[in-house]
Backbone as CSV, one residue per row, in Angstrom:
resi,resn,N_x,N_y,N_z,CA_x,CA_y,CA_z,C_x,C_y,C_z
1,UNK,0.828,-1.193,0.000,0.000,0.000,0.000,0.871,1.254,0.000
2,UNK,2.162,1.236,0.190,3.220,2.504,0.846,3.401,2.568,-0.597
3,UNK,3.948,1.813,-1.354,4.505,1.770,-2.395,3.704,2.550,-3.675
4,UNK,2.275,1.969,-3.652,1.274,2.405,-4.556,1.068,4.331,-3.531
5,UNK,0.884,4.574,-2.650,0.584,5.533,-2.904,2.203,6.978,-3.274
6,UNK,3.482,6.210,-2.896,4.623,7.075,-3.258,4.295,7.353,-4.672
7,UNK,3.819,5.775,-5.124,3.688,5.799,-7.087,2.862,6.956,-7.052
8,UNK,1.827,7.187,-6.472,0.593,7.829,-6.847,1.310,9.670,-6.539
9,UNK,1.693,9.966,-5.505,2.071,11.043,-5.470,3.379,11.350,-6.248
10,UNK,4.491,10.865,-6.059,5.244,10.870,-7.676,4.626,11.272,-8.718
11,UNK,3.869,10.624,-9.475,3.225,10.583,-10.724,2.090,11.879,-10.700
12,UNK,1.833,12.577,-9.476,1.194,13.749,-9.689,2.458,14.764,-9.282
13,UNK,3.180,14.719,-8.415,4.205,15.902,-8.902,4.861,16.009,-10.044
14,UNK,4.928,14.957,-10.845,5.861,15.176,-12.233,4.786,15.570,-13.026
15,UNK,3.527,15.257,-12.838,2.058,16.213,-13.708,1.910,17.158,-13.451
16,UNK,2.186,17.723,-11.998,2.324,19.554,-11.586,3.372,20.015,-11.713
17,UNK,4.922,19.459,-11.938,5.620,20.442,-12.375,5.878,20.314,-14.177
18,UNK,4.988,19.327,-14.958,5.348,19.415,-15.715,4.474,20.827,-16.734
19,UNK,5.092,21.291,-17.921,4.813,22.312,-18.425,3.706,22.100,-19.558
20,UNK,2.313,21.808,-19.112,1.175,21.847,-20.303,0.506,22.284,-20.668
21,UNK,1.084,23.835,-20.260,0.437,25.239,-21.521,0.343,24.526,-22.770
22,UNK,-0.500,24.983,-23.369,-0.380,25.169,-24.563,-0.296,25.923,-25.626
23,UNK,0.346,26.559,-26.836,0.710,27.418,-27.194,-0.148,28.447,-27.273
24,UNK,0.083,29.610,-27.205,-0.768,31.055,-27.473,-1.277,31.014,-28.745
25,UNK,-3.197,31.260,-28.541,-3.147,31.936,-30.189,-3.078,32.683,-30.211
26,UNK,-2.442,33.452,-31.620,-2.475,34.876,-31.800,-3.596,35.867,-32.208
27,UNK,-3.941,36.510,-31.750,-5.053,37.327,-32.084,-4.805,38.453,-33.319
28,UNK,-5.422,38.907,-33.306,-5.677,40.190,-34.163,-4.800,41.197,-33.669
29,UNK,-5.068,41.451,-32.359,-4.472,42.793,-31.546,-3.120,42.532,-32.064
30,UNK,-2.447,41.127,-31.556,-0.831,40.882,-31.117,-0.696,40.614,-32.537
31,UNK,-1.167,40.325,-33.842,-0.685,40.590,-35.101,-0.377,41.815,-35.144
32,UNK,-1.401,42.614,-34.880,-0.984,44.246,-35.249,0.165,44.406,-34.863
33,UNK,0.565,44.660,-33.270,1.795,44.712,-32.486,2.806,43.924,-33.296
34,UNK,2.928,43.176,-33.826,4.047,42.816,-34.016,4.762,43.352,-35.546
35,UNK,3.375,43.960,-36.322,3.835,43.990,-37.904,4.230,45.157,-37.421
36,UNK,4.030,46.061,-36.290,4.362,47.347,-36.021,6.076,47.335,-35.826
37,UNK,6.508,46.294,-35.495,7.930,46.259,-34.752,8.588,45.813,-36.404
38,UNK,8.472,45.551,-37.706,9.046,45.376,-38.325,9.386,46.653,-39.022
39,UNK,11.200,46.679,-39.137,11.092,47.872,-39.397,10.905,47.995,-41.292
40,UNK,10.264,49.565,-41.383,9.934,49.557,-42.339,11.301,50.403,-43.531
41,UNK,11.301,50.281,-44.503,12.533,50.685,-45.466,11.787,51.841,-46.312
42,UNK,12.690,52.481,-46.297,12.367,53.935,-47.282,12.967,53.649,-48.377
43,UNK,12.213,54.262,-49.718,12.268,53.975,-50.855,13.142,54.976,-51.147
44,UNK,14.232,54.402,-51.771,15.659,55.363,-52.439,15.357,56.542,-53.185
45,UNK,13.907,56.308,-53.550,13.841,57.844,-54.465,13.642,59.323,-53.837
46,UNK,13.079,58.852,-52.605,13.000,60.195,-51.587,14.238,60.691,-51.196
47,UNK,15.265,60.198,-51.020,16.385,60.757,-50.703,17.476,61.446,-51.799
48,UNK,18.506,62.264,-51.482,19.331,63.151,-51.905,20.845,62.303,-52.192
49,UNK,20.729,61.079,-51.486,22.259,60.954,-51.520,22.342,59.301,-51.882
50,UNK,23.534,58.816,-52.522,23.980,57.886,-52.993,24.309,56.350,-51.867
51,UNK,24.944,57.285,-51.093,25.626,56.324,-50.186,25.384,57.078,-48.594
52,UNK,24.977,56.079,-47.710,25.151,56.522,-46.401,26.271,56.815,-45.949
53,UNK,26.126,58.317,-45.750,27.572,59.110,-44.882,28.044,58.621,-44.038
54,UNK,27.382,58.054,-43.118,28.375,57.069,-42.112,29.101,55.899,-42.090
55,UNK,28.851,55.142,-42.995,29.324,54.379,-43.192,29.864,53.294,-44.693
56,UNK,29.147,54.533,-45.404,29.499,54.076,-46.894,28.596,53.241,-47.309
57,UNK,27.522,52.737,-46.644,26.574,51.531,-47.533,25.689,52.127,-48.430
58,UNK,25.978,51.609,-49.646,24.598,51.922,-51.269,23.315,52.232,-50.306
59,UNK,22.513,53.772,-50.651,21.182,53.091,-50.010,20.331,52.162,-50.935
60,UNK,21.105,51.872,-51.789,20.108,50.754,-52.205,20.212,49.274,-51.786
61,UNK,20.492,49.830,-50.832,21.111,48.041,-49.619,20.013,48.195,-48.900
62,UNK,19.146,49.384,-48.100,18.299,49.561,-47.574,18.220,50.794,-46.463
63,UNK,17.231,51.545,-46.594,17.003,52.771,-45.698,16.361,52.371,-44.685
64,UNK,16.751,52.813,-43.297,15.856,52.477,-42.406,15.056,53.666,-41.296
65,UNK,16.471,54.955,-41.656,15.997,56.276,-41.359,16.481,57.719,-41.889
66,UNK,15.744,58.763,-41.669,16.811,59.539,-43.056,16.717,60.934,-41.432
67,UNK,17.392,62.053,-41.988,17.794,63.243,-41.483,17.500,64.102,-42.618
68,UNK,17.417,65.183,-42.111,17.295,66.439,-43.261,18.058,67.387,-42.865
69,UNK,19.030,67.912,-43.887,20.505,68.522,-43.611,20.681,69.472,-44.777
70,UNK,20.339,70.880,-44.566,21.199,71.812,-45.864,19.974,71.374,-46.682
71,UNK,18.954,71.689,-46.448,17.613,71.579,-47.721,17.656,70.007,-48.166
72,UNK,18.763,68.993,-47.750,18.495,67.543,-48.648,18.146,66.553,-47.487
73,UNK,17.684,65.483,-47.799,16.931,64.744,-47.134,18.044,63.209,-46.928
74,UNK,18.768,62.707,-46.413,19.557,61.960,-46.151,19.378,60.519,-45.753
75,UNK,20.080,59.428,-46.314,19.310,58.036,-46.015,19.581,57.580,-45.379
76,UNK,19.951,56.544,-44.278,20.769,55.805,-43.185,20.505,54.081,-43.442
77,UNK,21.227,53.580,-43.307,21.037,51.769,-43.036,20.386,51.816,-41.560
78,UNK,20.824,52.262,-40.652,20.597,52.593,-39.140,20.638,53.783,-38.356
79,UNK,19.579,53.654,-37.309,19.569,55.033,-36.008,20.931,55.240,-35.874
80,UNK,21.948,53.760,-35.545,23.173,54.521,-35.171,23.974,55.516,-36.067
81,UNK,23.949,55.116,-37.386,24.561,56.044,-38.481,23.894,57.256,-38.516
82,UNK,22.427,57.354,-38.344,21.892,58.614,-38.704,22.589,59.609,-37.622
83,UNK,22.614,58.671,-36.294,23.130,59.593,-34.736,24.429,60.093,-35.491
84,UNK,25.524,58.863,-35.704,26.454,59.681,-36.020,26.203,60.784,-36.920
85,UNK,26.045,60.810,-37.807,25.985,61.587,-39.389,25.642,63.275,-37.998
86,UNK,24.359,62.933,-37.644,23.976,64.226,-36.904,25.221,65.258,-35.894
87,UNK,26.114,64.106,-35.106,27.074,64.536,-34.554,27.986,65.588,-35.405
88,UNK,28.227,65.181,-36.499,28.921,66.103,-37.315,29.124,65.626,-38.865
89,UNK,28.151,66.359,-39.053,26.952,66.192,-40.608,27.991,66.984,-41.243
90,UNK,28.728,67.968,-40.781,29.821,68.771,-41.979,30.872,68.169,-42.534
91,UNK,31.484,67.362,-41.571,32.573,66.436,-42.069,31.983,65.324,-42.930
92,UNK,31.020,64.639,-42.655,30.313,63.924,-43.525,29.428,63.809,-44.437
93,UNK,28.976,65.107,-44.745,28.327,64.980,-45.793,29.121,64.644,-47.290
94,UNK,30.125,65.116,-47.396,30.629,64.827,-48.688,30.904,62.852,-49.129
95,UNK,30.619,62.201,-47.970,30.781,60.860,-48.476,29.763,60.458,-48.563
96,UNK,28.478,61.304,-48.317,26.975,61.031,-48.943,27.205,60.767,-50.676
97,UNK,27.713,60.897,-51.151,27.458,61.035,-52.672,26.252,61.743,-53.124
98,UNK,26.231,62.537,-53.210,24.813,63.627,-53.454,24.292,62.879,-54.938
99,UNK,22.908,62.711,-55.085,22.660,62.357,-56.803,22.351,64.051,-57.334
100,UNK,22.626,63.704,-58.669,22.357,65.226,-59.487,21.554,65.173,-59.970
């Protein structure tokens, strides 16, 4: 009788600590939320310049944020490049490649 009930309580602690959530559905709401977090790319034609000043990448690799500097509108791969570029946009603008 000792034996059957250790079995018996055993066999319910490994059923209470075991993990049988089952997966989340996703709703509507948490679709929205999430297409929100993808970031979105700016189309090369809005911008003024060839190549991101900070770091030299084609924006036709991909825009992810731009600055507006001296009347032109500027492309970035990333926040961090745009930060830099902003720090000191005079020294760098000329490796923007301006289009004509």
């Amino acid at each position: 009788m000792k034996k059957i009930i250790v079995f018996f309580s055993s066999t319910l602690f490994l059923i209470a600590c075991t993990n049988n959530e089952q997966p989340k559905q996703m709703n509507k709401k948490d679709s929205t939320a999430m297409q929100s977090e993808v970031p979105q790319t700016i189309d090369v034609r809005f911008v003024d310049n060839k190549k991101d000043p900070s770091c030299g990448m084609p924006v036709t690799a991909g825009i992810s944020d731009t600055a507006h500097y001296n009347n032109k509108v500027f492309g970035f791969c990333s926040k961090e490049c745009k930060d830099n570029f902003l720090k000191k946009p005079e020294e760098l603008v000329a490796a923007a490649e301006l289009k004509k």
